[in-house]
C-alpha positions as CSV (number, residue, x, y, z in Angstrom):
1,X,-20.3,51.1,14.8
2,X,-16.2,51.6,13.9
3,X,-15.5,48.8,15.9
4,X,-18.1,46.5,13.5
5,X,-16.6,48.0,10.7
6,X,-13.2,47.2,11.7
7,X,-14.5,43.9,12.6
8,X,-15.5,43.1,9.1
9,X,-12.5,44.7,7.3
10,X,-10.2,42.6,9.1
11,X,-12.3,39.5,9.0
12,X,-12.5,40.1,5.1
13,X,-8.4,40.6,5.1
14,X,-8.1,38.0,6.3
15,X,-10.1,35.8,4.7
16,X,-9.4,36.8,1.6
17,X,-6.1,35.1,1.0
18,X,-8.0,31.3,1.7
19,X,-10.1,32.2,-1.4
20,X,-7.2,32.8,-3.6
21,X,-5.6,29.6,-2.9
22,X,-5.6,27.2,-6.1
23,X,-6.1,23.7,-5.4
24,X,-5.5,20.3,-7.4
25,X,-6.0,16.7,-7.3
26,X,-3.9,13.7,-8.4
27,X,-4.9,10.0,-8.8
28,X,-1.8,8.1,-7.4
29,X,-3.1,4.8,-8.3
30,X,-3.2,5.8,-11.8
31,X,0.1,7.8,-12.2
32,X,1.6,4.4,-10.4
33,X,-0.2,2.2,-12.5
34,X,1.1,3.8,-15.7
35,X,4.8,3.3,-14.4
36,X,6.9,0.7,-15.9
37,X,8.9,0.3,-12.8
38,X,6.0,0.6,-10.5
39,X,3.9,-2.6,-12.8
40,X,7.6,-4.4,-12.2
41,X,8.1,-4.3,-8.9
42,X,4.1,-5.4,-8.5
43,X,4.7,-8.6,-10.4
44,X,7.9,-8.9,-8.3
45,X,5.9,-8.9,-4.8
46,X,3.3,-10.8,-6.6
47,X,5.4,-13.4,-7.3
48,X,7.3,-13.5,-4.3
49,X,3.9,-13.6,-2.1
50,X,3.1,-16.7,-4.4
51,X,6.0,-18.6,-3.6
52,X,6.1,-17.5,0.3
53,X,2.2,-18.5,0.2
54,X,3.1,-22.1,-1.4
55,X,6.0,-22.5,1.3
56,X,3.7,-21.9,4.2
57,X,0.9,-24.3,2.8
58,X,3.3,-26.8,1.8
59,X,4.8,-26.7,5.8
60,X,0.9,-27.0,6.9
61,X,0.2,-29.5,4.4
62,X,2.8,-31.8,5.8
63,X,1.5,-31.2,9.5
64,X,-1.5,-32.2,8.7
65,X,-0.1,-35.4,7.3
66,X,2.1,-36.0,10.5
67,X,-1.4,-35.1,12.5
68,X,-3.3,-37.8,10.4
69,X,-0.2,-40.1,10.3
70,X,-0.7,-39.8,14.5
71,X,-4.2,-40.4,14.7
72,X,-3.9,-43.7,12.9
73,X,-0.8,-44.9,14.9
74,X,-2.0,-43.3,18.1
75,X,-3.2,-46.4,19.4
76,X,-0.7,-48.3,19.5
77,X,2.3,-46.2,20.6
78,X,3.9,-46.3,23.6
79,X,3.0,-43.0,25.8
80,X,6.4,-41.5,25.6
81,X,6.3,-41.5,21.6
82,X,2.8,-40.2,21.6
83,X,4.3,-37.2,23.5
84,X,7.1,-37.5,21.2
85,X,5.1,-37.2,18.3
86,X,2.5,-34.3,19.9
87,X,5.9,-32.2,20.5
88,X,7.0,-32.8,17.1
89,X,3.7,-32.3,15.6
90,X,3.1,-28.9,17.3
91,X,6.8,-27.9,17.1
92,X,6.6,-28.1,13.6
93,X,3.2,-26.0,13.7
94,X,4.5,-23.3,15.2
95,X,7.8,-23.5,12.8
96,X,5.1,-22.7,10.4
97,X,3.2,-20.1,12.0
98,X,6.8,-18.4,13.1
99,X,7.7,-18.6,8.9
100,X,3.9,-17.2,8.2
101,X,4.5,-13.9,10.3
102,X,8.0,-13.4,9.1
103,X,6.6,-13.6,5.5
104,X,3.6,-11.9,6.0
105,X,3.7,-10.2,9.4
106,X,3.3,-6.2,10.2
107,X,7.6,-5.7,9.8
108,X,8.3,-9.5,7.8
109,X,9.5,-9.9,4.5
110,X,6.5,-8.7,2.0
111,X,6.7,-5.7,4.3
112,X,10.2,-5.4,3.7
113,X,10.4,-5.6,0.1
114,X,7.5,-3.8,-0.9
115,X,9.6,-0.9,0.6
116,X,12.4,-1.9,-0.7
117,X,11.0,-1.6,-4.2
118,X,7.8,1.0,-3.9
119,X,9.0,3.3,-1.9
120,X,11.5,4.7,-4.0
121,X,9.3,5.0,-6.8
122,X,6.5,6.5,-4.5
123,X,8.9,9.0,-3.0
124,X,10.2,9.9,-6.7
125,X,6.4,10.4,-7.4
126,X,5.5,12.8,-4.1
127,X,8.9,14.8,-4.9
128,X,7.1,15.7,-8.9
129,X,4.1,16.2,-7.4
130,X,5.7,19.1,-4.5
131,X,7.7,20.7,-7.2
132,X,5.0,20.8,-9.9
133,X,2.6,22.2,-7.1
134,X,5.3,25.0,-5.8
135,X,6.0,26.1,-9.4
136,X,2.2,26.1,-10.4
137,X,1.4,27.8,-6.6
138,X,-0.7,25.3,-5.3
139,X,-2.0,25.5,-2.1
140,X,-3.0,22.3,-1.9
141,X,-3.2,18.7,-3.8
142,X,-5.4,16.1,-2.9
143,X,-5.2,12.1,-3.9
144,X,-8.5,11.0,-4.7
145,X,-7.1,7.2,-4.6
146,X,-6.9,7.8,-1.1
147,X,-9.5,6.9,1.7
148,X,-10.3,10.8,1.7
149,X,-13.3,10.8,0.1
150,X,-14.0,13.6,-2.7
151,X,-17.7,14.0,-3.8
152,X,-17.0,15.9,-6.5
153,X,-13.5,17.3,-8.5
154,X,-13.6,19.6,-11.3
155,X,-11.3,18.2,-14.1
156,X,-9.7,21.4,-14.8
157,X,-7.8,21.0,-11.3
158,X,-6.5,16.9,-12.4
159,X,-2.6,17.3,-12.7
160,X,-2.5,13.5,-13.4
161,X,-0.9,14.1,-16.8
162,X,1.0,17.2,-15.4
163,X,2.8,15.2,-12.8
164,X,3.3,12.4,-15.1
165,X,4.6,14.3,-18.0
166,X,7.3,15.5,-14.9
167,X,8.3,11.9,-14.9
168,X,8.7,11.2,-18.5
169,X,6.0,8.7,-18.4
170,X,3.2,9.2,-21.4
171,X,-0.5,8.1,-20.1
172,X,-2.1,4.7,-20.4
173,X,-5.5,5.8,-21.7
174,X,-6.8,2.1,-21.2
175,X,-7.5,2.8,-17.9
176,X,-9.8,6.1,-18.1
177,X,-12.0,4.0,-20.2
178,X,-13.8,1.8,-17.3
């Protein structure tokens, strides 16, 4: 019978801490979204994906006019400047697809520049949120614009405004209305 009671006395101990710990939640995307600097660099990448995106289909455009250009001419070449032509024709192809994964690929440009100008401000972000969480004692703060999904979040634990109050920037109220 002591060793129950022990038992329970040092389950209770020690569970008792993990009650006490005060949790929060942020909503990056909205913080982000009500960022000057943040809205900037956006429109930046946006732009700069438009123009990379009107390259690449310009280069394919113009393939597709050698390729039809061939077809109609294919008859009456010689062989060695059909070859000619099918080397050009899928030289310049792959050109294209080589320009398409620098742009766009995993590491290419787009990659590269988004880090360039969003990380900074996303790292300026996660540095508020840790020191309002260690001066307020939270435990924990979850993003609920992430893929972790939160059924349900009591306001009283949003530090939204907290956070960006931190970083000088005053709430865009448009955006609770939806």
């Amino acid at each position: 019978m002591k060793k129950l009671f022990l038992t329970a006395v040092l389950v209770a101990l020690i569970a008792l801490p993990l009650f006490s710990q005060k949790y929060a939640y942020i909503d990056s995307e909205y913080i982000l979204s009500n960022m000057p600097e943040y809205v900037e660099a956006q429109a930046e990448l946006d732009r700069l994906a438009v123009q990379w995106q009107n390259e690449i289909e310009a280069q394919f455009k113009s393939i597709d006019s050698m390729y039809k250009k061939y077809q109609v001419e294919a008859i009456t070449l010689p062989e060695k400047m059909k070859k000619n032509r099918e080397d050009a024709i899928i030289a310049a192809e792959q050109a294209a697809k080589n320009l398409q994964k620098k742009r766009f690929g995993t590491d290419g440009d787009l990659f590269k520049k988004r880090e360039e100008l969003v990380r900074p401000i996303q790292d300026r972000v996660f540095t508020a949120i840790q020191e309002y969480a260690k001066d307020r004692g939270f435990a924990f703060v979850f993003d609920v614009a992430g893929d972790m999904t939160i059924v349900y979040a009591d306001p009283k634990w949003d530090i939204n405004d907290q956070i960006m109050q931190k970083l000088g920037i005053s709430a865009n109220r448009d955006n609770d209305e939806e």
